[in-house]
N, C-alpha and C positions, 0 to 999 in steps of 0.2 A: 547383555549377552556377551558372554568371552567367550575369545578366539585361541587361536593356538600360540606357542611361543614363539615371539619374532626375537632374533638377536643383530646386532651390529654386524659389520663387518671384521673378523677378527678370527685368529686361528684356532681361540680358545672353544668356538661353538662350533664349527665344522667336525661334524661326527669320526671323519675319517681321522682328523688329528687327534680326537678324543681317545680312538682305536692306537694309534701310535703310540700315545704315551701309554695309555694300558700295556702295549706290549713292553715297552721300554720299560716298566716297573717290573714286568715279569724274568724279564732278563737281566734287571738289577738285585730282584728276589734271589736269584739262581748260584748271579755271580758274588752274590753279598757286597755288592758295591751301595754301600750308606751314604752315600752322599747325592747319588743317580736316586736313589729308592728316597729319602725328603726331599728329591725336586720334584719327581711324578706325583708324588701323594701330594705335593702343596699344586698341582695343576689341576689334580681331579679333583684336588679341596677346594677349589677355587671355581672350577667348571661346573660342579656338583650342587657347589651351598649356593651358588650363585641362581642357578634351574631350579634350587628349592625356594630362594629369597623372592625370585620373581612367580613363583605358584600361590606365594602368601601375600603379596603384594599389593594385590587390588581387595582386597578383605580389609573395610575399615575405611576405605578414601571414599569419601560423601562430595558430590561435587552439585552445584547449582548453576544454572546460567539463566540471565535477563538482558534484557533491551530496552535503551531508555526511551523507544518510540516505536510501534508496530504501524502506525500509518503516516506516510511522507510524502511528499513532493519533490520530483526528481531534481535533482543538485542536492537534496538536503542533508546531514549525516546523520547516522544513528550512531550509538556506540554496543556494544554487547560484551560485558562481562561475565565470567565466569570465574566460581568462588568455587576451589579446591580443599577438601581437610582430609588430611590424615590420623585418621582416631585410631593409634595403634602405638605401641614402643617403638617398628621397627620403621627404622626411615628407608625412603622410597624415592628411586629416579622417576619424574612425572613428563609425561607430554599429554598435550592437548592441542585435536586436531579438530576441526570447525569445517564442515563441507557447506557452500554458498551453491543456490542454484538459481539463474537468474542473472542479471547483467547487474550487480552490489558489486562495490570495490571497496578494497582498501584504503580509505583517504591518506597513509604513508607512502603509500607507495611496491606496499610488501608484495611480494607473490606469491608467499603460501602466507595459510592462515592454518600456523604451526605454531607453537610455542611451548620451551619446555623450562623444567624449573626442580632442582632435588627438596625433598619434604624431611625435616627432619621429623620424630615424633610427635604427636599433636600439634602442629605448623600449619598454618593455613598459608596459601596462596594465590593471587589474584592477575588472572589473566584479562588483557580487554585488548579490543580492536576498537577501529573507529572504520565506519563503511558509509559509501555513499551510493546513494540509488541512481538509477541515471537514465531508467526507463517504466515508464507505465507498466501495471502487472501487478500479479502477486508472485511471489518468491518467496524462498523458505532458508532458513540459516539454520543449521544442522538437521541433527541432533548431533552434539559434538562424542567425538572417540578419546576414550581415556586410556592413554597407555600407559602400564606403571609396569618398574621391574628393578632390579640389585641397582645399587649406585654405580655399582660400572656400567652400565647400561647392556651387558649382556646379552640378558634376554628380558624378555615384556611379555605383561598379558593385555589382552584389548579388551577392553569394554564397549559398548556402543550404550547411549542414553538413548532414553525412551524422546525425552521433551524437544523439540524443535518451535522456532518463532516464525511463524508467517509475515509476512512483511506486505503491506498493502502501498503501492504508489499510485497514490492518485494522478490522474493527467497533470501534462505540463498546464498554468495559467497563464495564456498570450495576452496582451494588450490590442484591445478590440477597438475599432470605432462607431462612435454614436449612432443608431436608428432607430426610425418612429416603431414599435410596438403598434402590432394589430389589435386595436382593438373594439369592442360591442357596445361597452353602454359607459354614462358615467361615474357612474362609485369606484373606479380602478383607480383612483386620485388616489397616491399614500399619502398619510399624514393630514395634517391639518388645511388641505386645499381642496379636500373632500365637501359634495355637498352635501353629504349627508352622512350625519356624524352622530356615534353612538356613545352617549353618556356612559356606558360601564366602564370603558377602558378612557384613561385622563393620558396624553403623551405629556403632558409638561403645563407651563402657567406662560401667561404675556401678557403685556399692559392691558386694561379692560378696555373694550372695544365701543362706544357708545353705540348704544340700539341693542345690544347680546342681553340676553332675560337675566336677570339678578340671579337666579337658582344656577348660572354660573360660574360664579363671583368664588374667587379661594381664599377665603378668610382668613386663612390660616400663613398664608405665600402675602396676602396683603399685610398682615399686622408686619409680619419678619422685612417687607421692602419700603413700608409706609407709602403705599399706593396701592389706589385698585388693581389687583392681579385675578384674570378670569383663564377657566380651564380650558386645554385645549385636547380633544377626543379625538381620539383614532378612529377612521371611518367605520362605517359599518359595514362595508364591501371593501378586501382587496386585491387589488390587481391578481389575476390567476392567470399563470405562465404553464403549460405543458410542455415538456421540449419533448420531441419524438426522432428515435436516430432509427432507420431502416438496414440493417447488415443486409438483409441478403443481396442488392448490389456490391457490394463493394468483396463480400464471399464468392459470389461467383466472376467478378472478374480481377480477384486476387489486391486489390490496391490495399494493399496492406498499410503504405505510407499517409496515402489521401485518409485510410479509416483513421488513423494515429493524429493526423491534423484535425480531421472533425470531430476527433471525441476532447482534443485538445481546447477548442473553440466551443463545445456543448458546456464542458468543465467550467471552461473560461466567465460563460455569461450566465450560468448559475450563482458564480460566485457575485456578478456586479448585481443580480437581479435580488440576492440574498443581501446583502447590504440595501439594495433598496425597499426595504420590507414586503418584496413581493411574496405571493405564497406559488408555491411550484411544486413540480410535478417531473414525470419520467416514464415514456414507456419505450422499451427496445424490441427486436424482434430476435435478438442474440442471445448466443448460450453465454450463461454466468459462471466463473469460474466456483466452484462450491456447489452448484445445482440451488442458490436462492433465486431470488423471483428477479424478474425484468423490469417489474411493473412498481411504480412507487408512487403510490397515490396521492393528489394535490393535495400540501397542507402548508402551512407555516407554523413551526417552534421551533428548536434551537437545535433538533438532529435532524432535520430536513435536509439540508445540505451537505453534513457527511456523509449521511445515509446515498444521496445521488451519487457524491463522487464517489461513494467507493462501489455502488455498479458500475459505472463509469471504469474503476479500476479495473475490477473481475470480469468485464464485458471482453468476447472474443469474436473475433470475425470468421464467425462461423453462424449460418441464419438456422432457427430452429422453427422457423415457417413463416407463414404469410401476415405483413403486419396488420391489416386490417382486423383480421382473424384475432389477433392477441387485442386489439382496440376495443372488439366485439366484449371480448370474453373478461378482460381486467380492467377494461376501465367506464367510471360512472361519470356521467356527463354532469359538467356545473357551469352554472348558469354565470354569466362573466368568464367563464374561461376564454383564453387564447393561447391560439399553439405556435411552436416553433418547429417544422419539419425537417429532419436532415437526411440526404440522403445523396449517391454518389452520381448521378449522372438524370436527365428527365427519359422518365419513360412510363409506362402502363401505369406503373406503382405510384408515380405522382400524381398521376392522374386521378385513380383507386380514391386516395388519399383526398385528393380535393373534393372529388363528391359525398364523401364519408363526412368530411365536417363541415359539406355545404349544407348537408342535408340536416347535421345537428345546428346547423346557426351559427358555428364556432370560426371566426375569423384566422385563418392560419396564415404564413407566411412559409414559402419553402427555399430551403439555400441547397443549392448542388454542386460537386467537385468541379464535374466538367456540363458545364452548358452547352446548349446546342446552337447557340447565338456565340458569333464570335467578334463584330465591330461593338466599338462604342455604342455608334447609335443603333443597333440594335438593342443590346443591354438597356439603353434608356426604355424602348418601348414594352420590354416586361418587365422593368422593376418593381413593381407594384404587384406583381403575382413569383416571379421564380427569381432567386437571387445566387451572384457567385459568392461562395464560400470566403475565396480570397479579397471579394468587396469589401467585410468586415471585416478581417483581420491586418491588421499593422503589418507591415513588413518593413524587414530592414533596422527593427527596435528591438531591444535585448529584452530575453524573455525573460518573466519574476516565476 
């Protein structure tokens, strides 16, 4: 879409001095003074072709903009370049303006995200930033403004593009400390310490184990180490991890920071649990930024875990009802599942909570902001049912 002509600051575009000289031609017409009459003419030649050159200006400039990354991790940088062409004879003063909305910076240091640059004919050229994210969210970088106009920079016509990048930051990853996982029965073993192990999926080979059945035996891993080598099978049950984060505490009493820690720490032990070949899961009671789902159903493959973090990203602390209700309605029970509850303080909705997955069988564990226990030996005597948030998280360690 263009806009109207903007010009610099200069006497040559202020209408009123335009009116001047038009007179002053008029009174050098009169007087036949030739020398006054080719300075007006070369000012209006100049004010004139100039207000013509920037009308033809943006006809012809083809511009493209990309980012070498749409989902980050806060500290991370992106870069986003923008590729300019001028398909035309006549060359052109170019600027390009780039609006960020969202807490993205500059990793220079700059304070606009301005840049401008003159095109000769057919000339291409290449504008880029470097931005760094620096908070959870989604965010958007442009659609960038194209200003073009006379090489004196005159006047200009603006453009606005259609395309802008969404920018997705996943939570901070904190550094967590170790605890026991709730859990039901034994096939949650990953890996080969499983007792019970499914022949279709092989993890690898190791020395043959005397007593293991010959139908075993990797004949193929043997010939290549000249030893018996026997397979080793990925269980037939794995470990099933639900994490569950309850907003409507933390919406109605505004802890905007506490919600920003715990989805930091929800983030955080998805990622240790995804390295431990768990299969995992997601349900919130929050709106999604985009209007997609809450709800991410337990599985394990290889987009499981983006797919978490980035409702994690789009998640706002804003409740869109009662989580039991969304428990109810999006998620199917599985049999070895265990959950992990999060939520901002103990009250009804823990409670809610615990009899919902007492009543499915489901071993849950709940972590809350602010407990209602405040000695140590309190804290000892429900740890095994309600946990502080800040018990597992590191403090005081620099964050990755």
């Amino acid at each position: 879409m263009e806009g109207q002509d903007r010009g610099v600051p200069t006497i040559f575009v202020v209408p009123l001095m335009q009116f001047f000289v038009g007179l002053l031609l008029f009174i050098a017409l009169l007087h036949g003074q030739r020398d006054l009459i080719v300075f007006s003419l070369l000012v209006l030649g100049v004010v004139f072709g100039a207000k013509l050159w920037a009308r033809i200006s943006l006809s012809g400039i083809i511009s493209h903009s990309a980012v070498n990354k749409q989902k980050v991790f806060p500290g991370e940088k992106l870069t986003l370049r923008i590729n300019a062409e001028n398909k035309k004879l006549l060359p052109v003063w170019l600027q390009v303006q780039v609006p960020v909305t969202g807490p993205i910076y500059p990793s220079s240091g700059e304070t606009t995200f301005k840049k401008e640059e003159g095109l000769l004919w057919y000339q291409r050229a290449y504008f880029e930033w470097e931005f760094t994210a620096q908070q959870r969210g989604i965010h958007q970088i442009g659609p960038p403004h194209i200003l073009a106009g006379d090489l004196f920079a005159f006047f200009s016509r603006e453009r606005r593009e259609e395309a802008f990048h969404e920018i997705i930051v996943y939570p901070r990853i904190v550094p967590l400390k170790s605890f026991p996982l709730p859990r039901r029965d034994l096939f949650g073993v990953p890996g080969a310490k499983s007792p019970v192990q499914d022949p279709i999926y092989i993890l690898g080979t190791r020395d043959y184990q005397h007593g293991q059945p010959a139908k075993y035996i990797h004949w193929k891993a043997t010939a290549r180490h000249h030893r018996l080598q026997e397979k080793i099978f990925e269980p037939t049950e794995q470990e099933k991890i639900l994490l569950v984060v309850d907003v409507g505490q933390f919406a109605s009493l505004q802890a905007e920071q506490a919600f920003e820690n715990t989805l930091e720490i929800v983030a955080s032990l998805a990622v240790r649990m995804d390295k431990r070949g768990y299969a995992l899961g997601l349900v919130t009671n929050g709106a999604v930024v985009g209007g997609g789902s809450a709800i991410v159903p337990i599985a394990k493959n290889r987009q499981q875990l983006p797919v978490i973090l980035e409702v994690l990203a789009r998640l706002q602390m804003e409740s869109k009802g009662d989580l039991i209700d969304t428990l109810r309605r999006g998620l199917e029970a599985q049999w070895g599942m265990s959950c992990l509850h999060f939520s901002y303080e103990e009250d009804g909705t823990v409670l809610a909570a615990e009899q919902y997955f007492k009543h499915r069988k489901t071993p849950v564990m709940f972590f809350v902001c602010q407990p209602r226990f405040t000695s140590r030996e309190d804290r000892s005597k429900v740890w095994r049912k309600i946990h502080c948030v800040d018990d597992i998280a590191i403090k005081g360690s620099e964050r990755t």
